[in-house]
ROKOL-546725 format. One record per residue (C-alpha): residue in three letters; x, y, z negated; residue number from 1. Coordinates in pm, 1 decimal. Example, Ala and Ser with C-alpha at 12.3 -4.5 7.8 and 13.67 -1.06 7.14 Angstrom:
  rest         u         v         w   nr
   ALA    1230.0    -450.0    -780.0    1
   SER    1367.0    -106.0    -714.0    2
END
This chain:
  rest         u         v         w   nr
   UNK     167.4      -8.7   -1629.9    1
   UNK     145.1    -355.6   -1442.4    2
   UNK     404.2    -458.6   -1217.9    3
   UNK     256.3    -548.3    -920.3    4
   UNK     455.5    -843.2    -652.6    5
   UNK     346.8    -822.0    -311.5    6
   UNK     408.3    -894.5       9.2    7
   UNK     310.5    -649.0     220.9    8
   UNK     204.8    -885.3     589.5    9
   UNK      19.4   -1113.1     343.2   10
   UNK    -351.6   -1067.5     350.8   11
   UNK    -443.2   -1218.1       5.0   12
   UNK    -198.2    -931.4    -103.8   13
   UNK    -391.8    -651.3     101.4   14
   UNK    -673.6    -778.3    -102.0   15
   UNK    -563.3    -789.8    -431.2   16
   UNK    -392.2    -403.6    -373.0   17
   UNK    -687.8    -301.2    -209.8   18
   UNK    -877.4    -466.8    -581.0   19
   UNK    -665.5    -256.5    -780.6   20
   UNK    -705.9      14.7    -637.5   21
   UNK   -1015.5      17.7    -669.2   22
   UNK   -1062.2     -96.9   -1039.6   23
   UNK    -790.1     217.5   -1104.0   24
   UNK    -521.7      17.1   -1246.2   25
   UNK    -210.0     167.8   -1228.1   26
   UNK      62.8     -56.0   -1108.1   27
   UNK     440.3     -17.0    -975.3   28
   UNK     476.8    -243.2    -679.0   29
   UNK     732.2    -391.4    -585.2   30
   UNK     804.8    -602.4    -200.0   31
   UNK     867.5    -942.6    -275.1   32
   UNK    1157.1   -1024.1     -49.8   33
   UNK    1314.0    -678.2     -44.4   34
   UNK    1329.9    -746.0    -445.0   35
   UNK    1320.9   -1081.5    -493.7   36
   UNK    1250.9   -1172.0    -855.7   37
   UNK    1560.9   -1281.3   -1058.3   38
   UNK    1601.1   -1600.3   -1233.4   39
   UNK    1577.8   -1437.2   -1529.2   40
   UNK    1260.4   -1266.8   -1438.5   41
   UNK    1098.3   -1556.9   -1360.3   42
   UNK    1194.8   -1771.0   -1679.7   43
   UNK    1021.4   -1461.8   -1873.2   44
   UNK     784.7   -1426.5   -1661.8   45
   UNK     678.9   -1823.6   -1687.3   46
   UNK     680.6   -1785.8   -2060.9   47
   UNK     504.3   -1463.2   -2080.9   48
   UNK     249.5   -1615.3   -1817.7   49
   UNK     235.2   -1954.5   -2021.4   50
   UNK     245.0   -2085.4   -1681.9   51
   UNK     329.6   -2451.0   -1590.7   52
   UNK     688.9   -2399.5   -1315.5   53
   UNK     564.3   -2487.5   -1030.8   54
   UNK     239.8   -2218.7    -998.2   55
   UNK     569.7   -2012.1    -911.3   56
   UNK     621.6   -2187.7    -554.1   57
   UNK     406.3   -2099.6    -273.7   58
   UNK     352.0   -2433.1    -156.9   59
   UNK     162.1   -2309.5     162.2   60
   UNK     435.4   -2120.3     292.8   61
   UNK     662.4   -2252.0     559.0   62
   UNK    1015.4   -2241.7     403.3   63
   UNK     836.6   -2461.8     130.0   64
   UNK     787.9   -2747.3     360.2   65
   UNK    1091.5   -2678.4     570.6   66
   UNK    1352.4   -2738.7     237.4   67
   UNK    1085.2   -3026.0     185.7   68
   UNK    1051.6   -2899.7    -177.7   69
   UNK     734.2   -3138.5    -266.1   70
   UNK     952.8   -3406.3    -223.7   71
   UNK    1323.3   -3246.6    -394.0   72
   UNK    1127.6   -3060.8    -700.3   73
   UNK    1047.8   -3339.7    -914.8   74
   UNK    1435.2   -3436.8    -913.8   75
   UNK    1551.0   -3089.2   -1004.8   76
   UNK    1607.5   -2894.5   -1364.8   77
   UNK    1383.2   -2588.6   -1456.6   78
   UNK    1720.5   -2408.8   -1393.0   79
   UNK    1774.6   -2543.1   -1042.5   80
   UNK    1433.2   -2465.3    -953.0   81
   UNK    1461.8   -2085.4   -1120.6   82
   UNK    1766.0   -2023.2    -907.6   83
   UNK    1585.8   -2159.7    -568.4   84
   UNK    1297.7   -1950.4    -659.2   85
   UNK    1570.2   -1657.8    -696.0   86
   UNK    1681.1   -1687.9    -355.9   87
   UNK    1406.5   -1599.0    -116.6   88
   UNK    1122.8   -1415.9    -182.2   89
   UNK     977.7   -1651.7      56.5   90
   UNK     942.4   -1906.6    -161.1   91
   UNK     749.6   -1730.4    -455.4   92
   UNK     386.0   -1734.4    -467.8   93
   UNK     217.3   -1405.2    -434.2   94
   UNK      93.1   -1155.8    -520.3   95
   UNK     229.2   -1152.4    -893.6   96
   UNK      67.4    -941.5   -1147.7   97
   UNK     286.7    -879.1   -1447.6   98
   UNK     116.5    -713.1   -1690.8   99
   UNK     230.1    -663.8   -2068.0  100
   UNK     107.9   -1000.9   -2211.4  101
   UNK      35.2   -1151.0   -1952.0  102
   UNK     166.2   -1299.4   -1560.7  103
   UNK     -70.2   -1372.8   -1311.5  104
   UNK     -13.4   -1534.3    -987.7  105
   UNK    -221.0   -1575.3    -724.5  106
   UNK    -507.9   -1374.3    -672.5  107
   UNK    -804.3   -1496.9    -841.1  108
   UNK   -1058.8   -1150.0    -888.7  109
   UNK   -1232.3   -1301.4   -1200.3  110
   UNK    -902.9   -1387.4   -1384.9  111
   UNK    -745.0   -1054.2   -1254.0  112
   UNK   -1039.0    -842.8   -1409.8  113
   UNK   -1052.8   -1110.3   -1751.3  114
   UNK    -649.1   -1046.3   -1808.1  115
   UNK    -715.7    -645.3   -1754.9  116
   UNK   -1018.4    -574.7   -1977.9  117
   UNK   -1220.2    -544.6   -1680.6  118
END
């Protein structure tokens, strides 16, 4: 079953619920800054995902520009920036889809249905 990281008020996250839904995939979900993701999720999650760091930020979202993190990032180890990341859901992109070989993040329909079989 996919594991499914949302936040609820975000519309791109309506969407990609409302997608798999739809497409009947099961998925646990789980509110991104009720549960933020661990450091330790993340760091298995970027490795499961083969995904570059930084496609873990959400660089739209205001608490990203407030800590001016464009700027501080480049200076900071992949640990520093796991434990940030650990700190508010806030600052995690989203939605997440987690499946079992394979992290998404972002919603992007045509690499959603491509990951599931779809």
């Amino acid at each position: 079953m996919a594991l499914f990281v949302w936040y609820p008020k975000c519309s791109t996250c309506r969407k990609a619920e409302a997608w798999l839904k739809e497409h009947g995939v099961s998925f646990t979900a789980r509110h991104i800054v009720e549960e933020n993701p661990t450091a330790q999720e993340l760091a298995v999650w970027k490795e499961q995902g083969k995904l570059p760091l930084k496609s873990f930020f959400n660089t739209s979202g205001q608490l990203y520009r407030s800590m001016n993190l464009k700027e501080r990032l480049p200076g900071m180890s992949e640990e520093e920036q796991l434990a940030l990341l650990a700190t508010d859901g806030m600052l995690v992109k989203r939605p997440i889809l987690v499946l079992e070989d394979r992290v998404l993040t972002g919603f992007r329909p045509e690499k959603w249905a491509e990951a599931l079989g779809l």
